[in-house]
N, C-alpha and C positions, 0 to 999 in steps of 0.2 A: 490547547487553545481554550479559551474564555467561553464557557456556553452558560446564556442564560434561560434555562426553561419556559418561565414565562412573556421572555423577548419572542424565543422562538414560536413560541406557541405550538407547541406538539401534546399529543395524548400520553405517546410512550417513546422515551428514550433510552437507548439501551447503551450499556458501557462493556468495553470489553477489557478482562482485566490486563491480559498482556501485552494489550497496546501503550499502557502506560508503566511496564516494567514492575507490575503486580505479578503473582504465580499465575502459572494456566489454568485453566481450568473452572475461574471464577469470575463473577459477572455482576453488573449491579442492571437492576429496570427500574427507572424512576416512573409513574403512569399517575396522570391528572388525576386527581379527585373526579370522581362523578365517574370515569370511563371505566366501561365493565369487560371485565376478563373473565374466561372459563379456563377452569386448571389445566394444567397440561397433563399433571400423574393425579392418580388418587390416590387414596389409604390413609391420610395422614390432616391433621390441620395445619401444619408447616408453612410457611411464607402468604399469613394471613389466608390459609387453604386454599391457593392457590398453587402450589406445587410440593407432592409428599414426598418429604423425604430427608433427611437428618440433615443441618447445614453444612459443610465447609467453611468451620469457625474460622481456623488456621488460615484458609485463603481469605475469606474474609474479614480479618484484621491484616493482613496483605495489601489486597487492593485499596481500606483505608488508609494506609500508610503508605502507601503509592498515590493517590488522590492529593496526602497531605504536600506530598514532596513535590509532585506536580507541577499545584497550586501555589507553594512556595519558588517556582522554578521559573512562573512564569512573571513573579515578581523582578527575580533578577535577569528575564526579558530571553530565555532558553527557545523560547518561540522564534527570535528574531533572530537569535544567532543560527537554528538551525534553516531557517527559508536563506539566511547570505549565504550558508552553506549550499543550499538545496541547488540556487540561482546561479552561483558561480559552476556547479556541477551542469546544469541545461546550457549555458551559456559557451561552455567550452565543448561541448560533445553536439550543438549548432554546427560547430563546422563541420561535423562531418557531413557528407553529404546525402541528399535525400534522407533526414531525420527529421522530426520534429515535435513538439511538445501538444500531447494529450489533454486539451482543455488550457489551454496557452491563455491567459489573461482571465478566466474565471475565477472565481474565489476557490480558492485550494488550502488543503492542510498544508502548515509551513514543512514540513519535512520529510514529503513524497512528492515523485515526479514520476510521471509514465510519457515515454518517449517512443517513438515510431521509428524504427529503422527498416525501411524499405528494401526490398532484395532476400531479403535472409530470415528464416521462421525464427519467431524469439525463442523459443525452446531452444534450439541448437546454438543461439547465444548464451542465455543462463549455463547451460554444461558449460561450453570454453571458458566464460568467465570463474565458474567455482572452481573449472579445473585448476584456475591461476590465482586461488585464493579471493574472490570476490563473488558474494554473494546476493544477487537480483531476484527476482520471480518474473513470470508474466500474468501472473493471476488468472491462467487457465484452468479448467479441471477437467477431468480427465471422463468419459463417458461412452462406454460399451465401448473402451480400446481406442477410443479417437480422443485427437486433441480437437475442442471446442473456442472458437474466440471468445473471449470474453465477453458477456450478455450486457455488462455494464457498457464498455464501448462500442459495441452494434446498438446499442440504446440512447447512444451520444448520435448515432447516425453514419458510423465510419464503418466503411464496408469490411468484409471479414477478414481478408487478405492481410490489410496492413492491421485489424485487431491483433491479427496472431504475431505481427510483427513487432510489435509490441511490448517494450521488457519495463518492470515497475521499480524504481530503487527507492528505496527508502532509507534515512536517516535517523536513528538518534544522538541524544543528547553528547552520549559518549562518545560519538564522532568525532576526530581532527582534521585537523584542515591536512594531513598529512595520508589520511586514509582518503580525501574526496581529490587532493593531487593523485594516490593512487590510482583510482577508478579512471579520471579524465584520461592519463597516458595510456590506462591498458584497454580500455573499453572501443577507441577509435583503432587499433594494431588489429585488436579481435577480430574487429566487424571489417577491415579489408579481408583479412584471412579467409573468412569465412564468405566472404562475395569472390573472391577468388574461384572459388569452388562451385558459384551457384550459377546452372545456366543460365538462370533468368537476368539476374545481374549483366553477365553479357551478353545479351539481346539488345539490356536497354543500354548497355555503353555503345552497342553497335550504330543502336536505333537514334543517336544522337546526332 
């Protein structure tokens, strides 16, 4: 997506390289004139002395060349095909029931969707689904052995419950329409399967 520094008006903007199909590992920080930073390592005068230690040439002529392509990519409008992608994938997985979309009419990256599926911990969706060759997150992490809801959607203000319920899909460019028909058939089978199984689930069929 199009970002302009100084529309935005930020100090520091940080880019990650493998979000944009750059290697791992590398990273750009763009940071306003005038705003001051203390290093992170010492030893060295490296990235205007601001962090020691020999660059990652290799990655970065990577992530310029991922930048480049990008940027060319959104010329021929990759942005818009992947959000019709993104749209028709929340639109068909709406029916299922008690779902719903995570920040639903805010301004969103075109090609992630995080969806609430009530009844069942997203964790034990992400497994069934990779086990059947599709791969989601819930953007949990993991902390002294417990799974944690998400800090970013307890911060949106959605209680824990349905944060953990929670599963994030993301699309790239290389996506087809023939992998997000995939997802839509297996992704609804799943999550009966797996309410099936969940007391809680029939409580609230009972409780209807």
């Amino acid at each position: 997506m199009p970002v302009d520094v100084k529309q935005v008006g930020c100090d520091l903007l940080t880019i990650s390289g493998h979000k944009i199909h750059a290697p791992q590992g590398v990273g750009a920080l763009y940071v306003r004139k005038g705003t001051q930073l203390a290093p992170m390592l010492y030893g060295g005068r490296h990235e205007r002395s601001r962090r020691a230690g020999t660059e990652n040439v290799p990655g970065i002529v990577g992530l310029g060349k991922a930048a480049e392509l990008a940027r060319a990519g959104l010329d021929r409008g990759d942005d818009k095909k992947m959000a019709s992608k993104r749209d028709r994938l929340e639109r068909a997985l709406m029916h299922v029931e008690s779902t719903g979309v995570n920040g639903d009419g805010a301004p969103r990256v075109p090609n992630t969707t995080s969806i609430y599926v009530d009844f069942i911990e997203g964790e034990a969706l992400v497994i069934a689904l990779d086990l059947k060759g599709l791969a989601v997150s819930t953007g949990a992490a993991c902390s002294s052995g417990a799974i944690e809801p998400s800090h970013v959607l307890t911060a949106m203000g959605m209680r824990a419950a349905r944060a953990r319920a929670s599963v994030r899909f993301s699309l790239g460019k290389q996506n087809t329409d023939e992998e997000v028909d995939f997802a839509i058939g297996l992704v609804p089978e799943t999550v009966a399967r797996l309410r099936e199984l969940s007391p809680v689930w029939g409580k609230a069929v009972v409780g209807r």
